[in-house]
DOGUGU-370844 format. One record per residue: residue number from 1; residue in one letter; x, y, z negated of N, C-alpha, C in turn. Coordinates in Angstrom, 3 decimals. Last residue first. Example, Ala and Ser with C-alpha at 12.3 -4.5 7.8 and 13.67 -1.06 7.14 Angstrom:
BEGIN
2|S|12.850|-2.250|-7.080|13.670|-1.060|-7.140|12.900|0.030|-7.870 $
1|A|13.190|-5.690|-7.800|12.300|-4.500|-7.800|13.200|-3.300|-7.800 $
# end
This chain:
BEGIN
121|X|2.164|16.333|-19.519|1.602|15.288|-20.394|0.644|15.860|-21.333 $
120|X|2.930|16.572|-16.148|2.295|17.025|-16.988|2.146|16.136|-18.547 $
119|X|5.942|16.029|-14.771|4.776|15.917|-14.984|4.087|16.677|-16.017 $
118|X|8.571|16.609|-12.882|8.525|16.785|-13.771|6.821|16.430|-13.496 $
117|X|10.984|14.014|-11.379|9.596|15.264|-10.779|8.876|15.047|-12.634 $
116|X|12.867|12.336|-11.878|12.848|13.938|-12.807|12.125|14.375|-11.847 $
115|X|12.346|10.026|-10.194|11.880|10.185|-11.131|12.105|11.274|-12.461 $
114|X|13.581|11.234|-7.536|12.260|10.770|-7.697|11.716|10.676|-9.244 $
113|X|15.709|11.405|-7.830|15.367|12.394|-8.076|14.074|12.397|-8.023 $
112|X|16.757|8.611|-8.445|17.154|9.257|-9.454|16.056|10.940|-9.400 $
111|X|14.874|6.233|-6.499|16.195|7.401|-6.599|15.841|8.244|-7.759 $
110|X|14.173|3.231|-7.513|13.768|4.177|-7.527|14.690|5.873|-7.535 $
109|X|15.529|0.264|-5.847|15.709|1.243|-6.935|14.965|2.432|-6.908 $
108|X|13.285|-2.605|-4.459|14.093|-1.144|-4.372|14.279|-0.534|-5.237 $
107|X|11.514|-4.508|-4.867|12.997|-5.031|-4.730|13.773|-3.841|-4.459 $
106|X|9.639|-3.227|-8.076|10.032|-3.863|-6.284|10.944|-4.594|-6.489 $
105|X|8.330|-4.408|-10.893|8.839|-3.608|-10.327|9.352|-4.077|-8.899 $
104|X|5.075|-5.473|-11.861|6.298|-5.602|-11.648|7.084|-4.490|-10.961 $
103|X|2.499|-4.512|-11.848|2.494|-5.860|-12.194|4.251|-6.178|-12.778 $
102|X|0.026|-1.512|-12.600|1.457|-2.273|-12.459|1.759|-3.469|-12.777 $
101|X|-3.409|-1.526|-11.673|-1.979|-1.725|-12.497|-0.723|-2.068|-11.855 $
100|X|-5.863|-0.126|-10.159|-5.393|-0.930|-10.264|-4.042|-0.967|-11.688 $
99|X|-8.887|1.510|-8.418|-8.114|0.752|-9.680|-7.474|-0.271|-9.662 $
98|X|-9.976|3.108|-5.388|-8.937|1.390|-5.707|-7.959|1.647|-7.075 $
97|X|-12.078|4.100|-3.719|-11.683|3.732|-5.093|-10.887|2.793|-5.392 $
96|X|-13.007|5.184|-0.755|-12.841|4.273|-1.026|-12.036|4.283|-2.900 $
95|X|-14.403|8.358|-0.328|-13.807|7.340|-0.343|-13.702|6.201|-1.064 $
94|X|-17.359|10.078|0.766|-17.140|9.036|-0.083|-15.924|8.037|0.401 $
93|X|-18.255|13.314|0.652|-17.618|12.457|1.140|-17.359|11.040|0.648 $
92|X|-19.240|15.569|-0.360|-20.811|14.883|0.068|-19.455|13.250|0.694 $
91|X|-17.430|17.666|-0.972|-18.252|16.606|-2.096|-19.111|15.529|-1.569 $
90|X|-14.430|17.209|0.767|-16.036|17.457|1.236|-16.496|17.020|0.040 $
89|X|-11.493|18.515|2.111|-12.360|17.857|0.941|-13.776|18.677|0.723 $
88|X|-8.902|17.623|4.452|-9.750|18.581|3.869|-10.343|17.882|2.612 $
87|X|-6.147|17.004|4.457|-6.689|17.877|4.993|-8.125|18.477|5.469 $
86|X|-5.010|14.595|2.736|-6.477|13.965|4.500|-6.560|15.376|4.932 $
85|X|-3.161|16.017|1.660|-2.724|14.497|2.165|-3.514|14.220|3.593 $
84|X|-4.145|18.003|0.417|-2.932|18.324|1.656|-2.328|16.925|1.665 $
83|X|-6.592|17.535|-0.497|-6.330|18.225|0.828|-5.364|18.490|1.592 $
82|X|-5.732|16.279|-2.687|-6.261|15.363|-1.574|-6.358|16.305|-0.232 $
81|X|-4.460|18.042|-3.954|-3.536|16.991|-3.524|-4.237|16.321|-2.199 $
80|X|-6.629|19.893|-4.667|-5.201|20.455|-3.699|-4.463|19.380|-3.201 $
79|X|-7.879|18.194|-6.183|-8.545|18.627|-5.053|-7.246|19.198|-4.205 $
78|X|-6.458|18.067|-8.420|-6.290|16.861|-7.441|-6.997|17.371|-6.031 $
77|X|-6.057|21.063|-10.004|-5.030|20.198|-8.961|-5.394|19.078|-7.654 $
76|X|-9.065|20.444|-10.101|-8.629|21.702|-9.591|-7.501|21.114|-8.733 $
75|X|-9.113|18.519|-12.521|-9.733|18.193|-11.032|-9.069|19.402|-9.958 $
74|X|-5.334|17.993|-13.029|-6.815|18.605|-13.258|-7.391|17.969|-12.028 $
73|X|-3.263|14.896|-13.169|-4.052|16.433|-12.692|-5.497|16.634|-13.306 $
72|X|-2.450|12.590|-14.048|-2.590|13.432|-14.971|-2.713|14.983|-14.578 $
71|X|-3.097|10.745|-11.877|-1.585|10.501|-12.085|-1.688|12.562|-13.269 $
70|X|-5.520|9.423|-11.484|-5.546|9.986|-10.475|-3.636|10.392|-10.622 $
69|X|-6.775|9.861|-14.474|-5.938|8.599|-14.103|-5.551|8.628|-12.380 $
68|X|-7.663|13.050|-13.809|-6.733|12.848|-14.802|-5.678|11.537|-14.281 $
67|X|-9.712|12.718|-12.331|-8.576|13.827|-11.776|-6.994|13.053|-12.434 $
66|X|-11.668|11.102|-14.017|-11.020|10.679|-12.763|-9.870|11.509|-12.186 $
65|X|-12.220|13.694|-15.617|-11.119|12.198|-16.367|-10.682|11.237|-15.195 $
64|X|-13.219|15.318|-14.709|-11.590|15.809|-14.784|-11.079|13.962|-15.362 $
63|X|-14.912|13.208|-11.364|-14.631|14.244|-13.343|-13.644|14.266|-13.707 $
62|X|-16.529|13.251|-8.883|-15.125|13.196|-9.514|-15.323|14.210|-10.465 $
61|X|-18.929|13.782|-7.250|-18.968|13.267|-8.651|-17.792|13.032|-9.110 $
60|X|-17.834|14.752|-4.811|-18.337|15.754|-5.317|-18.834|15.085|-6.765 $
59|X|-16.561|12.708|-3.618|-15.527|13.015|-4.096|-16.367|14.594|-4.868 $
58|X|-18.909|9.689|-4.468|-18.224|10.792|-3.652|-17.750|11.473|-4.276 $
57|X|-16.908|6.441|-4.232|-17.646|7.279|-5.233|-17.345|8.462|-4.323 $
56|X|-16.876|2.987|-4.486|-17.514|3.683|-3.474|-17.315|5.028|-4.596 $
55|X|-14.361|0.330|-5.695|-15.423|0.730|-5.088|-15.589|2.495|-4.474 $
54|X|-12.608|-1.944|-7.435|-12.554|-1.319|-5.939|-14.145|-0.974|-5.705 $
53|X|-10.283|-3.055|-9.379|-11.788|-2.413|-9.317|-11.787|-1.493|-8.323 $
52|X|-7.648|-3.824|-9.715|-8.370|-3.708|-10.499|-9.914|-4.349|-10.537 $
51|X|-4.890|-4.762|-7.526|-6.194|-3.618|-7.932|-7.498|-4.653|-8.860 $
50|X|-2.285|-4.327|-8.715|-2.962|-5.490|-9.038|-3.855|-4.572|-9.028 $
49|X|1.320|-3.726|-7.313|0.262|-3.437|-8.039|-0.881|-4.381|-7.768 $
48|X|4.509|-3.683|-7.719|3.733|-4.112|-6.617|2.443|-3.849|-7.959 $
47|X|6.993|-1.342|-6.516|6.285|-1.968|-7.214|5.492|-2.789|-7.060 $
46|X|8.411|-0.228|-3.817|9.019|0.015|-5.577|8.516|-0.618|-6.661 $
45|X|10.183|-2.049|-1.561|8.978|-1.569|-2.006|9.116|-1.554|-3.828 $
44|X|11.185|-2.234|1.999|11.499|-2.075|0.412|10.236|-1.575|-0.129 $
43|X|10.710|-2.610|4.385|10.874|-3.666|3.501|10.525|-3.669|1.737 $
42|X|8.868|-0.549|6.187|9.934|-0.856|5.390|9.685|-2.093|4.625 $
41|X|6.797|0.707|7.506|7.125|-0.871|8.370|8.163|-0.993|7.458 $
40|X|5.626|2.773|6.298|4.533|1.788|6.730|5.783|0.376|6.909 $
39|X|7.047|4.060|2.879|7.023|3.859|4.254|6.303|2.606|5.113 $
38|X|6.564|3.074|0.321|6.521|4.919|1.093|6.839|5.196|2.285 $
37|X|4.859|0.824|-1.338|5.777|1.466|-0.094|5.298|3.155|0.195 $
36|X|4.112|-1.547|-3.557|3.935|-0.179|-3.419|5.302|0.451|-2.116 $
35|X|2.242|-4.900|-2.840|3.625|-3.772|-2.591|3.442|-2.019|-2.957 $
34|X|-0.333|-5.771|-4.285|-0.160|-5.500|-3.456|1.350|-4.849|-3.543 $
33|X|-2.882|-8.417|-4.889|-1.655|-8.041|-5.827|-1.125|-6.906|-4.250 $
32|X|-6.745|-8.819|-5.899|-5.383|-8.434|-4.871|-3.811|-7.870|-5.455 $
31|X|-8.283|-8.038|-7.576|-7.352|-9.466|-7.655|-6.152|-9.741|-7.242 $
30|X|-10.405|-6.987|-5.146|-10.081|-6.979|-6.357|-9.331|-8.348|-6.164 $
29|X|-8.665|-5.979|-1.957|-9.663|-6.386|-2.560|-9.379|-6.667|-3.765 $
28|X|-7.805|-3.579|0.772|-7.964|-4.265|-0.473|-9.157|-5.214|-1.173 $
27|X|-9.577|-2.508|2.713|-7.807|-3.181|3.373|-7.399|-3.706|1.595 $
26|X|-12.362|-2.408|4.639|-11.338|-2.348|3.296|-10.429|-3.277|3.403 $
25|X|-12.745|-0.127|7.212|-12.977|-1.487|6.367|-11.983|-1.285|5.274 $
24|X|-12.001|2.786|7.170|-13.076|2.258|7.763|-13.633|1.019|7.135 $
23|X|-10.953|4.513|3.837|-10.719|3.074|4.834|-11.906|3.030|6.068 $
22|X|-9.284|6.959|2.403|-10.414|6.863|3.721|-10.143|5.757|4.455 $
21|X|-8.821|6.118|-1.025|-8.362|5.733|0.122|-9.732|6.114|1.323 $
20|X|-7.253|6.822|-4.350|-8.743|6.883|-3.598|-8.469|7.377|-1.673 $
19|X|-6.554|5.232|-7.013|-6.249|6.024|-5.825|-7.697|5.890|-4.708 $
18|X|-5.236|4.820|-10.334|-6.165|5.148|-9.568|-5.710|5.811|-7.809 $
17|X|-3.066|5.294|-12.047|-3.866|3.959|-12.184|-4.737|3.707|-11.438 $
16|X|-0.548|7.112|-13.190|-1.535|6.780|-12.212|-2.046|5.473|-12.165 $
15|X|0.772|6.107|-15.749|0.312|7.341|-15.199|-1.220|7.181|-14.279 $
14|X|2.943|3.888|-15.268|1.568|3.781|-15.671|0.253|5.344|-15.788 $
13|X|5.478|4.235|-14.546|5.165|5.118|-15.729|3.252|4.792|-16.159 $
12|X|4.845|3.714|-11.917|5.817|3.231|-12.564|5.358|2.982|-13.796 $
11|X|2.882|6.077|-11.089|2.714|4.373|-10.666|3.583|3.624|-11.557 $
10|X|4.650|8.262|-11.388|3.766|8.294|-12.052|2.951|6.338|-11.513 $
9|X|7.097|7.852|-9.416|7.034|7.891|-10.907|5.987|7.144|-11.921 $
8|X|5.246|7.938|-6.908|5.753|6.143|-7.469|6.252|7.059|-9.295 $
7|X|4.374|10.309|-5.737|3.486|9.379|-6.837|4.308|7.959|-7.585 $
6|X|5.777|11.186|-4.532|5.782|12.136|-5.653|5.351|11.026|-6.806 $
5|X|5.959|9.735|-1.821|6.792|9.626|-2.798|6.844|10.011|-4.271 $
4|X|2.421|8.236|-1.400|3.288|9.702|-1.116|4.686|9.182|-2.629 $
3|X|2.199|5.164|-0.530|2.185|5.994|-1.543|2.748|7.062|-1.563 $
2|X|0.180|1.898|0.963|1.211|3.061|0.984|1.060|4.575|0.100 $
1|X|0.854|-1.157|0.000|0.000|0.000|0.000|0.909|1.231|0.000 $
# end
């Protein structure tokens, strides 16, 4: 599964626990163990994760506590994140929901500057 770089800290760090995907079909399923990658055709991968709980929600019922396991933004913030990932954000929209955990760590080191992106706590 693929992951803007900012995010593997917070994936690591248990932080983020949540992600919310524009699938046509669904490319997960609960149970599912999956790679964390920051690149589509690479090998390497920093983690691998165990979704959870996979479902439907529109992005106009997101509550600061979804913002929050989302990797510890406001709703305010996450709305800026999701717009400058899909480039835009609609309340009436409904992505895809994919809870999950950390199972393990990759077969790749995490670079050093990847993990001093400073967070919120």
């Amino acid at each position: 599964m693929l992951f803007k770089p900012q995010h593997i800290p917070q994936i690591l760090d248990g932080i983020k626990v949540v992600t919310r995907r524009i699938w046509k079909r669904p490319c997960a399923k609960e149970g599912g163990t999956y790679r964390v990658k920051t690149k589509l055709l690479s090998k390497e991968y920093f983690a691998l994760i165990k979704c959870t709980k996979l479902y439907k929600q529109p992005l106009g019922e997101m509550t600061e506590h979804d913002a929050w396991i989302e990797g510890k933004y406001t709703l305010v913030e996450y709305k800026i994140i999701f717009k400058e990932i899909y480039g835009f954000w609609d309340d009436a929209f409904t992505p895809t929901v994919i809870e999950f955990e950390c199972v393990s760590m990759g077969n790749t080191q995490v670079p050093k500057e990847w993990r001093e992106i400073k967070r919120k706590d």
